[in-house]
C-alpha positions in Angstrom: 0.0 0.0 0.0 1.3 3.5 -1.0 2.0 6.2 1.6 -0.4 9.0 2.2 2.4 11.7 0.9 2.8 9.0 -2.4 -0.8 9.1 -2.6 -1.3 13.0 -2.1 1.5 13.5 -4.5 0.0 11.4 -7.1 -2.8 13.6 -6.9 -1.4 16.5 -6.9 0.2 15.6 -10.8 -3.1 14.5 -11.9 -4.8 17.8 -11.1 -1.9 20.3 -12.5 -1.7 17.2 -15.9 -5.7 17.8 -15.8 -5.3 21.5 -16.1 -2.8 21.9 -18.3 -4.9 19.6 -20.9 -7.8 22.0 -20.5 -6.0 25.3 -20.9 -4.6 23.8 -24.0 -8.3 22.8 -25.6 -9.2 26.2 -24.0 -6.8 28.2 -25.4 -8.0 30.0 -28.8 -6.4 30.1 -32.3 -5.5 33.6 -33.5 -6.0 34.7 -36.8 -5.3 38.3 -38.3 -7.8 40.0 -39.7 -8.5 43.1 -42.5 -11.5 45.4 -43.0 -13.7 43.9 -45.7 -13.2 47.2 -47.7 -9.4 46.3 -47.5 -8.3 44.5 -51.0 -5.9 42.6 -49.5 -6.9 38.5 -49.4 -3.7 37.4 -48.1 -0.3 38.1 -46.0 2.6 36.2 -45.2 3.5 35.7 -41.3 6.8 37.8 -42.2 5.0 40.5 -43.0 2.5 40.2 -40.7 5.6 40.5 -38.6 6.9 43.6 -39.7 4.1 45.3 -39.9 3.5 44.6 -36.0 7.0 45.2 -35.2 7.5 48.6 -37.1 9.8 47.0 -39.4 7.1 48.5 -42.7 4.2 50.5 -42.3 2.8 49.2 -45.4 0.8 46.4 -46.8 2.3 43.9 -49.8 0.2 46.0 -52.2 2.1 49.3 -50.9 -1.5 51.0 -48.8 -0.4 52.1 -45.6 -0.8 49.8 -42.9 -1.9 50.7 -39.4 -1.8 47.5 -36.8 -3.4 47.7 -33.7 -2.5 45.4 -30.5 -4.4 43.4 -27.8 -3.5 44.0 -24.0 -1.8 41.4 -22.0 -3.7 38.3 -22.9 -3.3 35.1 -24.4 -4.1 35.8 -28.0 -1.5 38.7 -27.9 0.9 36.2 -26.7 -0.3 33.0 -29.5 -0.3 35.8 -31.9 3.5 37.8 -31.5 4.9 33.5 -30.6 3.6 32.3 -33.8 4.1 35.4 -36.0 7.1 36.7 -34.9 8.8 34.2 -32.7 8.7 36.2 -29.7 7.6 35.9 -25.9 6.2 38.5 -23.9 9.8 39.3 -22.0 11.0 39.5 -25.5 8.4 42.0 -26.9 8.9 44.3 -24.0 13.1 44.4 -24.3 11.8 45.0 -28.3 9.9 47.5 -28.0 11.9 49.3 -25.2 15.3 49.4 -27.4 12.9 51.0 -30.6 11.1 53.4 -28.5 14.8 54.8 -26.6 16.0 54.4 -29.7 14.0 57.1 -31.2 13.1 54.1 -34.0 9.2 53.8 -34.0 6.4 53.1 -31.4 4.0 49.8 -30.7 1.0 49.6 -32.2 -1.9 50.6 -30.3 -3.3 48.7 -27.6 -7.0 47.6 -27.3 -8.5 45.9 -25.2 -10.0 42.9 -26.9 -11.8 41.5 -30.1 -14.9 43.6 -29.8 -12.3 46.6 -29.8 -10.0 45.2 -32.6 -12.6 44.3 -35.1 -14.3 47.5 -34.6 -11.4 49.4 -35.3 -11.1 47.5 -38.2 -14.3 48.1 -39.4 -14.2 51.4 -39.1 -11.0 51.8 -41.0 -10.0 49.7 -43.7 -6.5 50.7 -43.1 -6.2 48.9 -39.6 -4.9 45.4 -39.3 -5.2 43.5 -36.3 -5.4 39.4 -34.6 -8.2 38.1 -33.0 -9.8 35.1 -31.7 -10.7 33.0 -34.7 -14.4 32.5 -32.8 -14.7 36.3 -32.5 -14.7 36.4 -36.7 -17.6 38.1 -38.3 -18.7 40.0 -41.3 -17.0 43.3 -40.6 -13.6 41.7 -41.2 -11.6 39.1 -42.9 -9.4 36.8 -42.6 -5.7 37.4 -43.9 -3.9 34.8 -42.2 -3.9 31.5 -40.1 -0.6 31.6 -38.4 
């Protein structure tokens, strides 16, 4: 017969390997989205990259591009890991060297989905990630990192 402590322990694994299975279902995919009115159908992760990271302010077709960020949440981080290979410590020492630098600024931050796709809408300019649930008609779907 196991000891209490083995027993306690065992437990203990199964509830954090439970959880971490569940976050992972729970967790969203992230797709970057255009106005409808934009003509673009399609972007490449790289430049999906540099538009987020200052590197171009343009889209392929050579309209200006204007991204626009989430806050802290897990879609930012899905979206900047699989789009531009960075972590959130990473995008902060980024983003600090290019602002002292006198090199550019982050996008703007919104809040969330509802935010993001409205700026969207209302500005067929704007590019921005989302929630792949949170798609509608007021935007589309440019990539599928």
């Amino acid at each position: 017969m196991k000891s209490p402590k083995t027993l306690l322990h065992c437990l203990t694994f199964t509830l954090l390997l439970a959880a971490t299975i569940a976050s992972a279902d729970a967790s969203a995919d992230v797709v970057i989205v255009v106005s409808v009115k934009n003509p673009i159908s399609s972007i490449t992760a790289e430049q999906a990259s540099k538009i987020f990271l200052g590197k171009v302010t343009t889209f392929p077709n050579g309209d200006n591009a204007i991204p626009v960020d989430q806050a802290e949440n897990a879609i930012k981080d899905e979206f900047y890991a699989k789009v531009a290979h960075k972590n959130p410590a990473q995008l902060t020492a980024y983003w600090a060297k290019i602002i002292f630098t006198g090199d550019g600024q982050p996008p703007q931050r919104l809040e969330n989905n509802i935010a993001v796709k409205k700026a969207i809408a209302n500005n067929p300019k704007t590019i921005g990630y989302i929630d792949s649930n949170a798609v509608d008609s007021s935007v589309k779907i440019v990539l599928t990192p």
